[in-house]
Structure formats: C-alpha cells, structure tokens
C-alpha positions in Angstrom: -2.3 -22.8 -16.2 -2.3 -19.0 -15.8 0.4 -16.8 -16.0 0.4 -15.0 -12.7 1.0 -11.4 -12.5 2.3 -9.0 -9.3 1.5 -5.5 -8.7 1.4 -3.5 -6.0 0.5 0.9 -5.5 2.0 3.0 -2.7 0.2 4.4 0.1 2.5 7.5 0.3 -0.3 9.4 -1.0 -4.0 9.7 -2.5 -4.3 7.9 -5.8 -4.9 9.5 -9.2 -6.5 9.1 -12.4 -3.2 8.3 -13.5 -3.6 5.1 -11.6 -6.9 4.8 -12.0 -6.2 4.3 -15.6 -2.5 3.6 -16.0 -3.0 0.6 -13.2 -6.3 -0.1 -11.5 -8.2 -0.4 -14.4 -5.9 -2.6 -16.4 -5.8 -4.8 -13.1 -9.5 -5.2 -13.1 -9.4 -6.4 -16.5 -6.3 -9.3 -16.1 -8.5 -10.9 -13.5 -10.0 -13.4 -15.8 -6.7 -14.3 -17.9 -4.2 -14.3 -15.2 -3.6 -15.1 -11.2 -3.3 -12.2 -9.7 -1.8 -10.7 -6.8 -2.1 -7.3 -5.9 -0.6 -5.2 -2.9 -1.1 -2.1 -1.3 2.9 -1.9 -0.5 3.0 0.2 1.8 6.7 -1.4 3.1 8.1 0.8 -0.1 5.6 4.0 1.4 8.0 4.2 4.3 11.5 4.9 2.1 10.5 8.5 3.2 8.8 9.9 6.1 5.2 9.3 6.2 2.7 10.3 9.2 1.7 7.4 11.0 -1.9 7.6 11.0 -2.2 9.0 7.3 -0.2 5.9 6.2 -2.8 3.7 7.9 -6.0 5.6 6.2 -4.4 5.5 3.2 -3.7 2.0 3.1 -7.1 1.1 4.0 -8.5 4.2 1.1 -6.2 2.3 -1.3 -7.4 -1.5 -0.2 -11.2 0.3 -0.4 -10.5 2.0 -4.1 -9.2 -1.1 -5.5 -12.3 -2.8 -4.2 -14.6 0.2 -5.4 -12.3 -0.6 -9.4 -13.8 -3.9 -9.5 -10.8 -6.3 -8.1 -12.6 -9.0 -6.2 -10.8 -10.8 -3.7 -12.9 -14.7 -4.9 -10.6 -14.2 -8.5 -7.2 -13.2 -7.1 -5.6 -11.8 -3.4 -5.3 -8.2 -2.2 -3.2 -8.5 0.6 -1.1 -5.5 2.5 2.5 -6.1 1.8 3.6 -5.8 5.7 1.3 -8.5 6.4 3.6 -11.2 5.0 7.1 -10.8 6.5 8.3 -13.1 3.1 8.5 -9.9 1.3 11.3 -8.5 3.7 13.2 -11.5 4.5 13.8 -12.4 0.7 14.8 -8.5 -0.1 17.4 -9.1 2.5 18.5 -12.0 0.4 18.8 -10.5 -2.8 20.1 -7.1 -1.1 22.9 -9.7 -0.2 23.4 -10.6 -4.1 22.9 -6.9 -5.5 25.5 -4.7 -5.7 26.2 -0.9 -5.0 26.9 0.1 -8.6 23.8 -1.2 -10.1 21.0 0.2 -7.3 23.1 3.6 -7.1 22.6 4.0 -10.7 18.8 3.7 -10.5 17.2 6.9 -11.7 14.5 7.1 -8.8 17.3 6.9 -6.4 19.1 9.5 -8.2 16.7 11.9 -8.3 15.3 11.6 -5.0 19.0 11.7 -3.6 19.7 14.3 -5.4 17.5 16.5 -2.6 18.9 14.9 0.4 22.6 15.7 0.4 24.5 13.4 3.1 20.9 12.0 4.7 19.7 9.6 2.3 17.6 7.2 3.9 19.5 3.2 3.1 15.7 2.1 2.4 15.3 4.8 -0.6 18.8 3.0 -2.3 17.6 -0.2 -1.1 14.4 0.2 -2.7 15.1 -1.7 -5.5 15.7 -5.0 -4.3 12.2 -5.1 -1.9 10.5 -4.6 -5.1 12.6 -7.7 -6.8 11.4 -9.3 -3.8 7.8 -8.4 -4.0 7.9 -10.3 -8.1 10.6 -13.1 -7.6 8.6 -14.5 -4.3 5.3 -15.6 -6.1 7.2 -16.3 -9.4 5.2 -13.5 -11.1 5.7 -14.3 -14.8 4.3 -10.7 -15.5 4.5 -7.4 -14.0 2.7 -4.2 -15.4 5.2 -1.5 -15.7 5.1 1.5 -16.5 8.3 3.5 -17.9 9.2 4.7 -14.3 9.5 1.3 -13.3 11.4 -0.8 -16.3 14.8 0.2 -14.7 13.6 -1.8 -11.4 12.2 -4.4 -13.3 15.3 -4.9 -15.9 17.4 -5.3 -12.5 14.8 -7.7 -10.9 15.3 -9.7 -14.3 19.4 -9.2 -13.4 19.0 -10.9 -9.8 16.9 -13.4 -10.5 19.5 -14.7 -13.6 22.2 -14.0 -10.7 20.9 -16.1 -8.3 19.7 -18.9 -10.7 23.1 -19.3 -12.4 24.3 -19.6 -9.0 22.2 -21.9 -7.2 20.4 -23.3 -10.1 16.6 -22.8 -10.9 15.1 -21.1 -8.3 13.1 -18.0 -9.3 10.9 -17.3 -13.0 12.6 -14.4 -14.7 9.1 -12.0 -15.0 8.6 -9.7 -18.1 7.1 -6.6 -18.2 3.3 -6.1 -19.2 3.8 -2.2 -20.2 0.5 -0.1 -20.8 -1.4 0.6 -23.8 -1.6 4.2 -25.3 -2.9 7.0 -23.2 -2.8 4.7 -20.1 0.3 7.0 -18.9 -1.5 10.4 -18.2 0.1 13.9 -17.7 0.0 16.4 -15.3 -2.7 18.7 -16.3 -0.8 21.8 -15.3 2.8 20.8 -17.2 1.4 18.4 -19.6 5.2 16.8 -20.3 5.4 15.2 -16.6 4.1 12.3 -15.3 0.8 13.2 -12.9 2.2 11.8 -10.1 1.0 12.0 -6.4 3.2 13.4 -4.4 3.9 16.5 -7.0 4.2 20.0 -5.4 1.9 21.9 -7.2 -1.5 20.1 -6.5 -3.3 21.9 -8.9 -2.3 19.5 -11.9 -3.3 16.3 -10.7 -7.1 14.8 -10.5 -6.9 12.4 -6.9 -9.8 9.9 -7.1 -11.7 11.1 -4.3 -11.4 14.5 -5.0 -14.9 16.4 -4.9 -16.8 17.7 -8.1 -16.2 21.2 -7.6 -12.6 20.6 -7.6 -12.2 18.2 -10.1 -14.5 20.9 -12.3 -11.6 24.1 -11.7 -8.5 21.9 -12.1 -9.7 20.7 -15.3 -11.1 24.1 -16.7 -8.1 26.0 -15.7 -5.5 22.7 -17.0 -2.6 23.8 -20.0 -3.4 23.8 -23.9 -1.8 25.7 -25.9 -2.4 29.1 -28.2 -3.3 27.0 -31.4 -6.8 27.0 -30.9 -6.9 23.2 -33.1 -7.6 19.8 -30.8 -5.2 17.5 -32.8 -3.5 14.4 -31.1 0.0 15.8 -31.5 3.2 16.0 -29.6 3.0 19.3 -30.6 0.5 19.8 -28.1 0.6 17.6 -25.0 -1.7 19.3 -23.2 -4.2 18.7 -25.6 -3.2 15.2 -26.4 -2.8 14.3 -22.6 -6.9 15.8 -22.2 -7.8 13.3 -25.2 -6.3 10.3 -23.9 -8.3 11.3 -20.4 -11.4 11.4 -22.4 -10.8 8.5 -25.4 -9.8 5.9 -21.9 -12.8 7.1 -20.0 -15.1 7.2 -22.9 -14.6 4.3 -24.2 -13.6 5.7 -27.6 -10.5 5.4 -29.6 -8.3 8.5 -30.5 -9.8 8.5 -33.7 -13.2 8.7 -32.3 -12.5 11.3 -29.5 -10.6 13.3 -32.5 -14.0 12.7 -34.6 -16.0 13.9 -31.4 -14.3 16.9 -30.8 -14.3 18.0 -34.5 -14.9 21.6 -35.4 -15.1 22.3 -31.5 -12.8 24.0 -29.1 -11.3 24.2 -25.9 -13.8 25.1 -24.0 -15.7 22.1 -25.1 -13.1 19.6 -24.7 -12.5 20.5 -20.9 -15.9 20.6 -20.4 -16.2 17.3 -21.7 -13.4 15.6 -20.3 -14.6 16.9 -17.2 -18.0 15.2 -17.3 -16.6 11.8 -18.5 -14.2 12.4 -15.6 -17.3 13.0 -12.7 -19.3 10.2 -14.6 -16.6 7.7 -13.9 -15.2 8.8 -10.3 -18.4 10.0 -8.5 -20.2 6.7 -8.1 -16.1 4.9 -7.8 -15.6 7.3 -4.6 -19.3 6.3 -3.6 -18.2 3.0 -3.5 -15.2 3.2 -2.1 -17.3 4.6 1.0 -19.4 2.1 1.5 -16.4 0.2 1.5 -14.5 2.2 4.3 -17.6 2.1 6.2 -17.0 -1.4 6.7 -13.9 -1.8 8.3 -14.7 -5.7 9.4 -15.0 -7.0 6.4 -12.1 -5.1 4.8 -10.1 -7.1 7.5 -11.8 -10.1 6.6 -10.7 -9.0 2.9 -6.9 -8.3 4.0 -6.0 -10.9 6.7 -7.4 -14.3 4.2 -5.2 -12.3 1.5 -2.0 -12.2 3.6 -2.8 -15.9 4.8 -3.1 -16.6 1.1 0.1 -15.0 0.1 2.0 -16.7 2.7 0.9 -19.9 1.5 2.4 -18.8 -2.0 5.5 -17.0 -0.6 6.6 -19.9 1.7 7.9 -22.5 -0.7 10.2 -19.8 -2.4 11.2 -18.6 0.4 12.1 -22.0 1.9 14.1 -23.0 -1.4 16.2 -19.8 -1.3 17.1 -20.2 2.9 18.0 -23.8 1.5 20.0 -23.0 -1.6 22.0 -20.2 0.1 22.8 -22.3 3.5 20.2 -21.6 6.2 19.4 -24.3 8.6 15.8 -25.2 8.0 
C-alpha cells in the first residue's frame, strides 16, 4: 500500500514562489507514490485576525492555484479544513493531553507573542495541537516540513507516543518529508529570511498571481552583493537564493545554472531569473482563472473532498472518543 502523506497551506495570505516551489510543486509530484491529502487550512488562518471576505477569496485562490499546480482531485483529496469538523474535535483531544510547557516553548508562538503583550489570542498557543490533529487523524505516515515547521511536527510525534502508551495503538507516529535543496527560498530583499507571506515589506516576495510588470521591478531591484562574481556561496545569499529560483524553475542543477551564468553578471542573472520566473507563473495564474471562473465545479471539487475526508477521519476519531471514555 501507499504511504499517505498530509499537508495543508494557510489562507492568511497570497501564496509565493516560496510555496510554489518549497510545497505545491513537491505535492504535485508525490501524487503517483503516495495517498495524498491536501488542505487549504484555513481553521489555522484564523489564529490572527483575518477579513472575512478576503479569507473566503483566498481560500477559494488557494483551492484554484493548487488546481492550476497540477494536484488533481481523481489521485488524491483537496478538501477545506473547516469542512470536516474531525479536525477540531480531535485537537480538542490532544489539547487535553498536551501540556503548557511544551506549546509555550514553540518558537512560532514565541515570536508571534512576543508582539502581543497580555492579548495573545489562546488559538495562536493552541496552534500546535490543531496541526497534530490535522496528521494524527488520517494516520499520515509523512508530512512535508519545512524547518519552520519540525518543532510542530517533533511535538505531533510527542502526542501521538503519549496517547499510544496510554491507551494503546491508536495513531501512526508520521515522519517528516523535508525539502530538497533550494526548495526553501529567500526573501529577495533580505536574502537571510524566509520569503514568507505576510512580511512587511512587500517588495521582497514574488506572490504567484502577481502581474509581469511587478514581478519584472521586484526581481531587478532584489539584494546581491558588491562582489560582482555569481558563485553558490553562503557568502552571498542573495545570489545563491536567485540561483536556486532559477536552477528549480529551469530545470537545471546548481552546477548547470552555475555553468549558465559563467563569465556573466548581475544584470544577466536577474534578467534571467526573471524570465524563467514569468515563463512558469504567467500561464499558472492563467489557469488558476479559468479555475475561479468556475466556482460550481470548485464546489463539486471541495464538498466530494470533505465527504472523502470524513470517511477517512471518522474511524480515528471514533477510536479516540472510545479509548478516552466517550459514550458512543
């Protein structure tokens, strides 16, 4: 049988290349070795204040781009996490089994508390186990992580080992599936963070429906460095975080972007990377259209995914409420 692996992407804001590459893509390609589930989750979207209507387009943008990537809903379910109720009533459960120490030190909490003073929301520190519950419902096997996410995962790991050793067998203790190089990609204007959605300044990150003229001054204006050499050092990260873009897109590996790009400059790696970059997200964001033009069938698509996930999520769910006392 196949190992099943569980994923899921926020809706708390437009997607990136970062998880075009660092996720979507990588998805698209397990769909012939594993069962999949994938979730637009946007239950975890809601640990901070989100505009009601912008959460719904964006869940319905994200359901459309993972479409547009090439998931297809005949090899594995995309389902919207809030459509099966599962999710919440097992992270009640393991919230139940968790304990304060472990989810206060969680970095994410940490630093997103960190800004909040006294008004921390409990669903940012209870983040944690909603996400254990996400995994340890299906009996995901695998789970593609990246760094950001191995503390959650080496705690949904802890529960589960809890909660068997208490009850006996119950849940499969996943594993992580972590990225292969370049997969992680930088900010384009401080080349040593994470290019992450919801940063402040905008002007670093490349959002997958972003237009071409856009996409062109973000990347021609992005960070190098004064050395003047393209070399695939950590010496340079703004550099080496453009040649990863271009080597993933591309097709190529480092040493063949590195062999592309020799003898050239700056100039012509941006320029470059920026046309592997429109090649690959201008006919995506087409597609992702035609998709959102079609809001019946994307309901079709999400409503036989939830029904599908429920049918999974129920026999777990049913041998935890048993195990831990619940009349059935």
């Amino acid at each position: 049988m196949k190992k099943r692996i569980f994923s899921g992407i926020q809706p708390s804001g437009d997607l990136t290349i970062g998880n075009y590459l660092g996720a979507l893509r990588n998805w698209v390609n397990f769909q012939d070795n594993y069962e999949t589930l994938y979730s637009i989750v946007d239950l975890h979207a809601i640990t901070v204040k989100q505009d009601p209507e912008l959460l719904r387009e964006r869940t319905l943008t994200n359901l459309s781009l993972y479409l547009a990537a090439g998931l297809d809903p005949e090899k594995g379910l995309l389902f919207i996490q809030s459509h099966v109720p599962e999710h919440t009533e097992l992270a009640w459960i393991l919230a139940c089994h968790a304990y304060m120490g472990e989810l206060s030190r969680m970095v994410q909490y940490k630093d997103k508390s960190a800004k909040l003073g006294e008004s921390i929301p409990t669903g940012l520190f209870n983040y944690p186990t909603l996400m254990a519950a996400d995994i340890l419902l299906y009996q995901a096997e695998l789970v593609p992580v990246g760094e950001d996410q191995s503390q959650h995962l080496e705690l949904t790991r802890d529960l589960a080992i809890r909660f068997n050793n208490a009850y006996g067998k119950t849940f499969t203790v996943p594993k992580g599936h972590f990225n292969p190089f370049g997969a992680k990609i930088y900010d384009l204007q401080n080349p040593t963070a994470s290019m992450h959605k919801s940063a402040e300044n905008q002007n670093g990150i490349i959002f997958l429906m972003e237009d071409e003229k856009s996409i062109r001054k973000k990347v021609s204006r992005s960070v190098t460095d004064s050395l003047g050499t393209i070399a695939y050092d950590d010496a340079q990260p703004g550099v080496k975080n453009l040649l990863n873009i271009f080597a993933l897109l591309s097709g190529k590996t480092i040493d063949e972007a590195l062999l592309h790009f020799d003898g050239k400059g700056y100039k012509e790696l941006k320029e470059d990377v920026t046309e592997v970059l429109l090649g690959e997200l201008l006919p995506l964001q087409k597609r992702t259209r035609d998709f959102l033009s079609d809001p019946e069938e994307l309901r079709k698509i999400y409503t036989k995914g939830a029904q599908k996930a429920r049918e999974l999520a129920k026999p777990t769910l049913d041998d935890v409420k048993q195990k831990v006392g619940f009349v059935l």
